[in-house]
N, CA, C and O atoms as a Tinker XYZ file with bonds, in Angstrom:
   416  protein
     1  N     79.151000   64.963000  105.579000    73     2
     2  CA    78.878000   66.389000  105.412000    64     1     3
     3  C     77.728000   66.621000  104.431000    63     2     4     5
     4  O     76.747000   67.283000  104.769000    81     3
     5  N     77.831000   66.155000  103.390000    73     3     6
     6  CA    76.958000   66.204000  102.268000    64     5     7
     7  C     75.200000   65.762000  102.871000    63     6     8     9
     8  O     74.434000   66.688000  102.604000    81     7
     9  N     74.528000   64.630000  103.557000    73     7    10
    10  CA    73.356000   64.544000  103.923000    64     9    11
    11  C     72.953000   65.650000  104.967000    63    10    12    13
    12  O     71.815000   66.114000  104.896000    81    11
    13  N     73.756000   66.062000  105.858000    73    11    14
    14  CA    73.631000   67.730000  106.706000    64    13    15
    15  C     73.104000   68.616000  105.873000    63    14    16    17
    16  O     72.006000   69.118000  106.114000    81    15
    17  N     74.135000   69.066000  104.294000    73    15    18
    18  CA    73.765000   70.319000  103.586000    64    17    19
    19  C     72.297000   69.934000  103.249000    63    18    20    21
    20  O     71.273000   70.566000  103.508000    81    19
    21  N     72.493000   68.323000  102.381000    73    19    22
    22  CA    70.812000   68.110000  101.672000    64    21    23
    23  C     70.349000   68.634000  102.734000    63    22    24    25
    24  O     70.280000   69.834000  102.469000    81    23
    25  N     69.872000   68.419000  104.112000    73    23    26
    26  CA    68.857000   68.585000  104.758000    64    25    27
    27  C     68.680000   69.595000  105.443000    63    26    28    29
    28  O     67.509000   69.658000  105.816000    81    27
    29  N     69.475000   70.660000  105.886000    73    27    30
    30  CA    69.398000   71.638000  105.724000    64    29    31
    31  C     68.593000   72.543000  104.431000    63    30    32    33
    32  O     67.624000   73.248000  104.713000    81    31
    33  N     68.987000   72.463000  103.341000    73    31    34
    34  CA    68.808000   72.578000  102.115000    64    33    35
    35  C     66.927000   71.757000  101.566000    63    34    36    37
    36  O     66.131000   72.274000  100.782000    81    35
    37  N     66.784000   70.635000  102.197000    73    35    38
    38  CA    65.249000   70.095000  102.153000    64    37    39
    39  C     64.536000   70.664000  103.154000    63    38    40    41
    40  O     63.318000   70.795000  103.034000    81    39
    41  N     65.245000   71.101000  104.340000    73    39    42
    42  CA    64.144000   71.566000  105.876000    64    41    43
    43  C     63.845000   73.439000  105.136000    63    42    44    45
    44  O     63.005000   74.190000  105.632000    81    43
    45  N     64.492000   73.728000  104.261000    73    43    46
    46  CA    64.698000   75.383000  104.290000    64    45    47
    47  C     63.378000   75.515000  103.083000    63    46    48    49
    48  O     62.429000   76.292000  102.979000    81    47
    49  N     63.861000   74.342000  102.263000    73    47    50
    50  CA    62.541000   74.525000  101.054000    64    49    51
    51  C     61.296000   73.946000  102.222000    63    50    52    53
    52  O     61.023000   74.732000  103.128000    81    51
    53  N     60.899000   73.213000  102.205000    73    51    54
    54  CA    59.671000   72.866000  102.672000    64    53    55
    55  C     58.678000   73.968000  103.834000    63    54    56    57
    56  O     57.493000   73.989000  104.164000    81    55
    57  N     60.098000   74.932000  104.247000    73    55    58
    58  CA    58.921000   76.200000  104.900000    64    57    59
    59  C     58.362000   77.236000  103.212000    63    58    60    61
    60  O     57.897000   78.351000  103.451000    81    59
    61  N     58.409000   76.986000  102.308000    73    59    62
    62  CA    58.514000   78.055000  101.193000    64    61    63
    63  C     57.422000   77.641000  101.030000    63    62    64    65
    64  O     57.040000   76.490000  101.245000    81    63
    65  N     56.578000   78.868000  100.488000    73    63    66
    66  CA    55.093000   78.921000   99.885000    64    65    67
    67  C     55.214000   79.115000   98.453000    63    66    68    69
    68  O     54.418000   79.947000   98.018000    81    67
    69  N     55.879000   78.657000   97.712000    73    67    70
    70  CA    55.962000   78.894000   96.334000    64    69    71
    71  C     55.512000   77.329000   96.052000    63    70    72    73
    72  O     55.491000   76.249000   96.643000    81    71
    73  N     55.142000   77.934000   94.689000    73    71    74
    74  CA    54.453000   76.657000   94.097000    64    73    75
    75  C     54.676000   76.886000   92.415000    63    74    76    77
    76  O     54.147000   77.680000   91.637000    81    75
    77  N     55.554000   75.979000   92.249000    73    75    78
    78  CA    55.972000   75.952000   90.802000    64    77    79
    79  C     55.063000   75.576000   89.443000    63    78    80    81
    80  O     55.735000   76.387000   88.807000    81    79
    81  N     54.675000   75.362000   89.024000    73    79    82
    82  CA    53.843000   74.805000   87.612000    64    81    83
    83  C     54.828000   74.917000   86.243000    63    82    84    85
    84  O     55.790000   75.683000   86.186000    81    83
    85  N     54.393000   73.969000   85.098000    73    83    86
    86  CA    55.159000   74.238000   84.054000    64    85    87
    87  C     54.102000   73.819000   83.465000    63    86    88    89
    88  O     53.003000   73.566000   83.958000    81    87
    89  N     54.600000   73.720000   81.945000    73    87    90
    90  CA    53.771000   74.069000   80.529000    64    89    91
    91  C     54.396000   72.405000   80.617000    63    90    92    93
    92  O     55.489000   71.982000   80.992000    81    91
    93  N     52.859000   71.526000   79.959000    73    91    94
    94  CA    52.995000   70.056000   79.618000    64    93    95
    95  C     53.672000   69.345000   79.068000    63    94    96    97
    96  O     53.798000   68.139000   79.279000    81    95
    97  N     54.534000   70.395000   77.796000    73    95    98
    98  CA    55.560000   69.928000   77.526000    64    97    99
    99  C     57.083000   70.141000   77.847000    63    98   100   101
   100  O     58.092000   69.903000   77.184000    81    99
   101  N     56.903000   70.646000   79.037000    73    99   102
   102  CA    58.444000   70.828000   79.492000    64   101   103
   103  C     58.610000   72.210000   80.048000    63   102   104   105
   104  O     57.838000   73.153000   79.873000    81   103
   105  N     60.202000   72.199000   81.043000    73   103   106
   106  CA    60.038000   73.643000   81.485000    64   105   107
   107  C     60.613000   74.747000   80.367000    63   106   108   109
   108  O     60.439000   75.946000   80.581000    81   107
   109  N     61.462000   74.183000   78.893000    73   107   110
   110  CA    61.408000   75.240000   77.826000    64   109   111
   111  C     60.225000   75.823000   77.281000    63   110   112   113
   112  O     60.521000   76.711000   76.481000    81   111
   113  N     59.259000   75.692000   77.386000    73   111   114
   114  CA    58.339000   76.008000   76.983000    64   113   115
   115  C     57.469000   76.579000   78.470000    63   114   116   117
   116  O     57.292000   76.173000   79.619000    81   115
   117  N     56.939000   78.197000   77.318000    73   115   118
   118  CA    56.223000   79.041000   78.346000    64   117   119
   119  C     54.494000   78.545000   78.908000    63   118   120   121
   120  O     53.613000   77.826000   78.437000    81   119
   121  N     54.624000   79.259000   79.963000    73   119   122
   122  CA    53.679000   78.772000   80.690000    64   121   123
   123  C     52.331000   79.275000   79.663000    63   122   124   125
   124  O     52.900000   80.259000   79.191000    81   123
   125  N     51.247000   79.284000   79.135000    73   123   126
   126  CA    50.136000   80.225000   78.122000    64   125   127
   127  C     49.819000   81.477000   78.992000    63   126   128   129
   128  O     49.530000   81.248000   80.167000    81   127
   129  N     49.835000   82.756000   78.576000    73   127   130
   130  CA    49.171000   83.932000   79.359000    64   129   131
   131  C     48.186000   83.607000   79.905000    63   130   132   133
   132  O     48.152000   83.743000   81.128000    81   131
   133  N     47.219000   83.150000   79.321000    73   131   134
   134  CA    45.785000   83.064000   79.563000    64   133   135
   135  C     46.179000   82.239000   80.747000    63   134   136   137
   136  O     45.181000   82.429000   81.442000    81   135
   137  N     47.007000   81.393000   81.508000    73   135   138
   138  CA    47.066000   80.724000   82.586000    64   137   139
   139  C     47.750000   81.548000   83.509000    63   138   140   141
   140  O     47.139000   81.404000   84.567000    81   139
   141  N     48.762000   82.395000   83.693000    73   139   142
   142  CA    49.166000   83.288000   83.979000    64   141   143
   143  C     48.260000   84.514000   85.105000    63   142   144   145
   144  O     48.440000   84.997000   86.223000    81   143
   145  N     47.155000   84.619000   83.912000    73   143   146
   146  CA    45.966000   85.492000   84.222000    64   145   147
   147  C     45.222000   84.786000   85.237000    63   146   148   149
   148  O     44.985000   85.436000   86.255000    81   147
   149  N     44.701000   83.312000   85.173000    73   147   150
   150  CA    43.928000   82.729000   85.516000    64   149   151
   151  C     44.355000   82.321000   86.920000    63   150   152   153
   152  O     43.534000   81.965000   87.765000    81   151
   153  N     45.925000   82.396000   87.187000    73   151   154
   154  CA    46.698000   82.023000   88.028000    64   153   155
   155  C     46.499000   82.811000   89.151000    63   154   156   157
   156  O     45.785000   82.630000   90.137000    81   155
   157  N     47.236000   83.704000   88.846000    73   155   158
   158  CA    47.018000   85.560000   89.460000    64   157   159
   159  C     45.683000   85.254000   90.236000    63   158   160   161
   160  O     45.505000   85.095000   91.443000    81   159
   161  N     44.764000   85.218000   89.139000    73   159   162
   162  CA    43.426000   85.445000   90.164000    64   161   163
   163  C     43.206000   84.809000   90.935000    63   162   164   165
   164  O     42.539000   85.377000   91.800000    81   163
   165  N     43.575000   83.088000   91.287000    73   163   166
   166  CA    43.289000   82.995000   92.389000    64   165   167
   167  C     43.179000   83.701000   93.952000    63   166   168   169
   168  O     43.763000   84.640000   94.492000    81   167
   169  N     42.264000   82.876000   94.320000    73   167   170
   170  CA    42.481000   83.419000   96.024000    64   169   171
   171  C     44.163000   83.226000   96.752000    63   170   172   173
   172  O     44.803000   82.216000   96.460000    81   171
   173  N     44.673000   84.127000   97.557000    73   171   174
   174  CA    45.997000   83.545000   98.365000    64   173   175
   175  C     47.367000   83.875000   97.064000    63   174   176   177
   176  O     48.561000   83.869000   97.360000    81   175
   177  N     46.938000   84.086000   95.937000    73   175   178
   178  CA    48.348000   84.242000   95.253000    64   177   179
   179  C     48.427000   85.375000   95.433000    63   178   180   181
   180  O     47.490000   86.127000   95.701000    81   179
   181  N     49.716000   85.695000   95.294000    73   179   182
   182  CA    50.604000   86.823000   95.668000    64   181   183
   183  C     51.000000   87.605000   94.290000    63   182   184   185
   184  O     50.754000   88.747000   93.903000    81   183
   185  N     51.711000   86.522000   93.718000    73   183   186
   186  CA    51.937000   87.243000   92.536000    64   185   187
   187  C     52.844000   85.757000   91.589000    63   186   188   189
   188  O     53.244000   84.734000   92.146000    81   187
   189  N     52.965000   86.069000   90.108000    73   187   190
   190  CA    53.275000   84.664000   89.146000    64   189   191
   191  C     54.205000   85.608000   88.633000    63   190   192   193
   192  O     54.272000   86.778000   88.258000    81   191
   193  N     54.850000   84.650000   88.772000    73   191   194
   194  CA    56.653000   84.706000   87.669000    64   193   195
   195  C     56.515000   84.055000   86.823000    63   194   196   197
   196  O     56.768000   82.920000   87.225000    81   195
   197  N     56.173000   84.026000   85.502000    73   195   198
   198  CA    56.448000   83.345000   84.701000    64   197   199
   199  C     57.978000   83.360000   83.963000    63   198   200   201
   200  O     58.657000   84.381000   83.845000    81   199
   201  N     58.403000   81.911000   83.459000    73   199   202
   202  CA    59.773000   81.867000   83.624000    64   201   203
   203  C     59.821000   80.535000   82.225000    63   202   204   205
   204  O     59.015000   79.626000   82.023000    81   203
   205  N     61.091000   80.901000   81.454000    73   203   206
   206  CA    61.310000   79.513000   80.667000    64   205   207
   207  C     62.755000   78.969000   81.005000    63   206   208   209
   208  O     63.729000   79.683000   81.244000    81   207
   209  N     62.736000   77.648000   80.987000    73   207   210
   210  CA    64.558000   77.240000   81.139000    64   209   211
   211  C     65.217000   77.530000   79.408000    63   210   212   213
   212  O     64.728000   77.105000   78.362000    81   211
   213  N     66.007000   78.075000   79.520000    73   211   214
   214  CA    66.568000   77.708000   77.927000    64   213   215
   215  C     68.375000   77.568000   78.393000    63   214   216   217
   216  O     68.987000   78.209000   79.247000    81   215
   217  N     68.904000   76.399000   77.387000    73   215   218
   218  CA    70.361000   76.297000   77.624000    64   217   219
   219  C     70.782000   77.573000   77.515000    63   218   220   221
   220  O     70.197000   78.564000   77.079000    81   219
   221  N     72.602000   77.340000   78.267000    73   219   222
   222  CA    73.660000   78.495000   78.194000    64   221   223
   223  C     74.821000   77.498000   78.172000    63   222   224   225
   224  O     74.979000   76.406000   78.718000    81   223
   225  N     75.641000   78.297000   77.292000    73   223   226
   226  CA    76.993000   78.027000   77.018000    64   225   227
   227  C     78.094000   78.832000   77.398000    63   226   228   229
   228  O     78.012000   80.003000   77.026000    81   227
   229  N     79.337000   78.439000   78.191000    73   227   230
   230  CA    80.014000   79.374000   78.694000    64   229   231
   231  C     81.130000   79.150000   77.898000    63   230   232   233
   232  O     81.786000   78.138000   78.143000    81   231
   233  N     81.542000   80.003000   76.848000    73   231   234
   234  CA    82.858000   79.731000   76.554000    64   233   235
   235  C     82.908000   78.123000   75.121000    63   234   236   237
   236  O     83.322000   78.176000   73.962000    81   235
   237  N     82.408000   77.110000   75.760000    73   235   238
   238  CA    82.388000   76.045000   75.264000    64   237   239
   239  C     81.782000   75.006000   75.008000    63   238   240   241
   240  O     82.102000   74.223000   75.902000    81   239
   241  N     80.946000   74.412000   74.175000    73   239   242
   242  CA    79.173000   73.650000   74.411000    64   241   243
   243  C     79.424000   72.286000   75.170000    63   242   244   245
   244  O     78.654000   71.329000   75.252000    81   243
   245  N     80.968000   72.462000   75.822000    73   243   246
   246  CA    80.637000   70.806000   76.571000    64   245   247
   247  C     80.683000   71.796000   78.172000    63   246   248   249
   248  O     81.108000   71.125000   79.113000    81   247
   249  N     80.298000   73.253000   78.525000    73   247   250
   250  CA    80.432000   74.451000   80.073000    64   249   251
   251  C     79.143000   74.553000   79.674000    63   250   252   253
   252  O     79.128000   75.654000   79.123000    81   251
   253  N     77.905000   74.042000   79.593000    73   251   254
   254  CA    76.473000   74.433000   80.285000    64   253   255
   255  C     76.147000   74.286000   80.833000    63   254   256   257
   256  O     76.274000   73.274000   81.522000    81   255
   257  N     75.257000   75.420000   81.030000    73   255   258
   258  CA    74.757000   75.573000   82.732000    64   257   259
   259  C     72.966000   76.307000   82.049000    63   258   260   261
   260  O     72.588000   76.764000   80.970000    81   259
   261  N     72.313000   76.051000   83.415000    73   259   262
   262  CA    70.833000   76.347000   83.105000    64   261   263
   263  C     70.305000   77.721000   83.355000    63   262   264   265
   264  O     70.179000   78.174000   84.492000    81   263
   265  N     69.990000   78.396000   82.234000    73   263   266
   266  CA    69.441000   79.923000   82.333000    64   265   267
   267  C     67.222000   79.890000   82.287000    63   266   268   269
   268  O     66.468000   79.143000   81.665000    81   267
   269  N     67.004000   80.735000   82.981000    73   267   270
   270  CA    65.778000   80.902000   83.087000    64   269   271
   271  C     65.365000   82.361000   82.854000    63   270   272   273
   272  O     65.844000   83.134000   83.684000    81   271
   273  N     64.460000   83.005000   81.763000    73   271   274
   274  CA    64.024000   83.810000   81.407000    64   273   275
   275  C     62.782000   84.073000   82.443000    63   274   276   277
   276  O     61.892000   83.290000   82.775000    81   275
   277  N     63.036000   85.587000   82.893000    73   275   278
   278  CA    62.117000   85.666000   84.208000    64   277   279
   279  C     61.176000   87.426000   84.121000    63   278   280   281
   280  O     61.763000   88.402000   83.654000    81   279
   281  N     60.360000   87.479000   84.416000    73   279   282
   282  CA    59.821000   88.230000   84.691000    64   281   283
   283  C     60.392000   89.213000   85.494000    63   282   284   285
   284  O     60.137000   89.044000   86.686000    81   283
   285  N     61.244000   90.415000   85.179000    73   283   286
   286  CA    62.469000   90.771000   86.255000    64   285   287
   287  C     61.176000   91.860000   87.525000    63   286   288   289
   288  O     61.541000   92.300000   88.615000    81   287
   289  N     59.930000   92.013000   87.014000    73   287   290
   290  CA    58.852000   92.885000   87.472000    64   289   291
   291  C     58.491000   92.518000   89.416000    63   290   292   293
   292  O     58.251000   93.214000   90.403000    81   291
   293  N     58.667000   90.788000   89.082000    73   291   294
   294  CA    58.093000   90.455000   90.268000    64   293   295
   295  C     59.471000   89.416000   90.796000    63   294   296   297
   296  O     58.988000   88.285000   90.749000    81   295
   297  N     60.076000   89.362000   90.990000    73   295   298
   298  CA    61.251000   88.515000   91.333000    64   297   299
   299  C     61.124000   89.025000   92.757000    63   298   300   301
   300  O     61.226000   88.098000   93.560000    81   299
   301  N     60.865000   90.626000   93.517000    73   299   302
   302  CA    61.265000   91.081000   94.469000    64   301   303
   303  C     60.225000   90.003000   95.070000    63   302   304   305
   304  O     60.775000   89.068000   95.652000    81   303
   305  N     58.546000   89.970000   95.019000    73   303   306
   306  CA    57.258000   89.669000   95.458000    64   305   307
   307  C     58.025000   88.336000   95.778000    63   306   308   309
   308  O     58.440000   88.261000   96.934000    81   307
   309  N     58.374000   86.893000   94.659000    73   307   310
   310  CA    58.737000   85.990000   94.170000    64   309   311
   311  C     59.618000   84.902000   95.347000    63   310   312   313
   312  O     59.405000   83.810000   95.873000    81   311
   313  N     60.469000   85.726000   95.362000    73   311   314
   314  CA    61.751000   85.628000   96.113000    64   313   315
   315  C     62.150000   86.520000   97.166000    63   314   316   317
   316  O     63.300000   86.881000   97.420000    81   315
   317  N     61.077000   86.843000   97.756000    73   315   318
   318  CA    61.099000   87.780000   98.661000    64   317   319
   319  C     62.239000   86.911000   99.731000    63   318   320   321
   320  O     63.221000   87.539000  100.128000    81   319
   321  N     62.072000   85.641000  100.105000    73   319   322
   322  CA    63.157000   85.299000  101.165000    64   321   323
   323  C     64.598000   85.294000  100.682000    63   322   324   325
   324  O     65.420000   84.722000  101.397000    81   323
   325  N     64.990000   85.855000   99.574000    73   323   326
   326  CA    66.449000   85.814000   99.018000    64   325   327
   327  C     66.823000   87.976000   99.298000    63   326   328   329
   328  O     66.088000   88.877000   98.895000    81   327
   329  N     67.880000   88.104000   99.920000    73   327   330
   330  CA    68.004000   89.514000  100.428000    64   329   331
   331  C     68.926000   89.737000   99.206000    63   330   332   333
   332  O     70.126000   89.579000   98.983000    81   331
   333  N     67.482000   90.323000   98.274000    73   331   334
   334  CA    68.463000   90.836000   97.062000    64   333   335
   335  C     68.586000   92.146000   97.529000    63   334   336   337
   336  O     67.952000   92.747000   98.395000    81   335
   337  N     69.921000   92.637000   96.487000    73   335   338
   338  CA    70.388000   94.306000   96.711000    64   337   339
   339  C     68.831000   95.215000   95.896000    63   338   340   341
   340  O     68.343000   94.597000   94.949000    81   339
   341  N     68.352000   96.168000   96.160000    73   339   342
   342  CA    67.790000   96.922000   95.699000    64   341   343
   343  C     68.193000   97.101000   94.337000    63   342   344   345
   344  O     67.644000   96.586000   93.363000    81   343
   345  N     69.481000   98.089000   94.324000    73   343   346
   346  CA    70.166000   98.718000   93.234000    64   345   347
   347  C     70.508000   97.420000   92.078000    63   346   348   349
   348  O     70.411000   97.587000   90.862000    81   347
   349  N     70.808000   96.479000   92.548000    73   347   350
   350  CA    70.807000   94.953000   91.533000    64   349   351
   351  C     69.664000   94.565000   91.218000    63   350   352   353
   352  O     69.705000   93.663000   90.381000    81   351
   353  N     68.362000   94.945000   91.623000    73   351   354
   354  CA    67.076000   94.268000   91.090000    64   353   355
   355  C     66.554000   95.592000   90.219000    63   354   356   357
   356  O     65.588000   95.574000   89.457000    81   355
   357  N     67.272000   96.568000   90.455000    73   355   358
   358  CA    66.570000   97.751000   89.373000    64   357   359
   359  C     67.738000   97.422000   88.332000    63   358   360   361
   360  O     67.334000   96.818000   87.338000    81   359
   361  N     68.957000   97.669000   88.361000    73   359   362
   362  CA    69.873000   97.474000   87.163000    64   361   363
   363  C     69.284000   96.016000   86.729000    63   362   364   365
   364  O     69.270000   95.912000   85.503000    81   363
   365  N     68.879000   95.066000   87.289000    73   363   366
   366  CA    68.342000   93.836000   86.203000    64   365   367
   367  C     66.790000   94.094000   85.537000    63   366   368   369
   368  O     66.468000   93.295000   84.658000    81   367
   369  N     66.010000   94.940000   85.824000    73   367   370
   370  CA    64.955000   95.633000   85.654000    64   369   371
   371  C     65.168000   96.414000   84.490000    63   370   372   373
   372  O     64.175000   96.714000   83.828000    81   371
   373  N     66.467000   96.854000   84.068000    73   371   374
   374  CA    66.468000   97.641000   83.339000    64   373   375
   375  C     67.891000   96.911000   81.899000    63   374   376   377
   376  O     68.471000   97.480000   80.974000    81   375
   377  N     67.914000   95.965000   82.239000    73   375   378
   378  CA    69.309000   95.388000   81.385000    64   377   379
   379  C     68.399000   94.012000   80.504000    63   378   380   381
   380  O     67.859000   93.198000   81.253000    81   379
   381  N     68.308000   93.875000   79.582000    73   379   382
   382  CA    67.835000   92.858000   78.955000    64   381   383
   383  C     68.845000   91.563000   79.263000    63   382   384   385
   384  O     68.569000   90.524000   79.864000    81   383
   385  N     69.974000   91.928000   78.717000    73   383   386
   386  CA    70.805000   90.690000   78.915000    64   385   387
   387  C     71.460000   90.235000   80.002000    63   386   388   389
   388  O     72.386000   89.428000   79.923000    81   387
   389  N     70.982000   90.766000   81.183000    73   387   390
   390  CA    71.743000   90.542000   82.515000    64   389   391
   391  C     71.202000   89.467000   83.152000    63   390   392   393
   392  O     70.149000   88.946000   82.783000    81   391
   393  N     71.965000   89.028000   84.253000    73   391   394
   394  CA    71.748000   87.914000   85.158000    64   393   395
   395  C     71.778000   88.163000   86.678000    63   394   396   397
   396  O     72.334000   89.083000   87.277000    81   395
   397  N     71.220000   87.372000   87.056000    73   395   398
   398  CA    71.463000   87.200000   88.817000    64   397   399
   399  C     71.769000   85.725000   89.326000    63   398   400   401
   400  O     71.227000   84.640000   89.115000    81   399
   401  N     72.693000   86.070000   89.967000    73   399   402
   402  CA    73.414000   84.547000   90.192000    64   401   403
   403  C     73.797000   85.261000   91.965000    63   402   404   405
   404  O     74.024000   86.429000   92.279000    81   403
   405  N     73.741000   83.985000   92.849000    73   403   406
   406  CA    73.045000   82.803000   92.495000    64   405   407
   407  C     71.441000   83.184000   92.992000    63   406   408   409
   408  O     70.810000   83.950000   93.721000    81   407
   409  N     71.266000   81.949000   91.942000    73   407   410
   410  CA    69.599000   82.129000   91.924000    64   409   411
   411  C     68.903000   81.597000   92.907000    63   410   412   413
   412  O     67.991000   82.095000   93.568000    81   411
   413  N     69.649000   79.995000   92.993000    73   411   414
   414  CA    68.854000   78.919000   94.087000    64   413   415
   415  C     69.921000   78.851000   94.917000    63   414   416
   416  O     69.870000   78.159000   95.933000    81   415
């Protein structure tokens, strides 16, 4: 069952036009504006999410799980193939500490 989901799951990414980048030292660390900017302008981009991983703790520091600080502006552009709710991408638009799960 499990090599079906992977590949399902590998055939679904490989139609995606996203293209990830991170900052040299890791994905905690933000991408520089000035690349951001420089990004954007290319020809063919759509639009840049910039995003950092930082830990989360649920309850207990041996329950973490991975949180990403996101640009809540362009997530719709971003992730356009994920059928988010409208009314959930404005209430996260407007909530500092909120989440959207699931992400991937």
């Amino acid at each position: 069952m499990l090599p079906v989901v992977r590949d399902s799951m590998l055939a679904e990414a490989a139609g995606s036009l996203r293209l990830i980048v991170q900052h040299k030292s890791g994905p905690s660390y933000f991408l520089p504006t000035a690349y951001v900017q420089r990004i954007r302008a290319l020809s063919h981009v759509v639009e840049v999410n910039p995003w950092s991983w930082f830990g989360g703790v649920y309850r207990d520091p041996k329950d973490q799980f991975p949180n990403y600080a996101v640009d809540p502006e362009t997530m719709q552009e971003i992730w356009s193939d994920y059928d988010w709710d409208p009314g959930l991408l404005e209430a996260f638009k407007h909530t500092r500490n909120g989440g959207l799960w699931p992400f991937f």
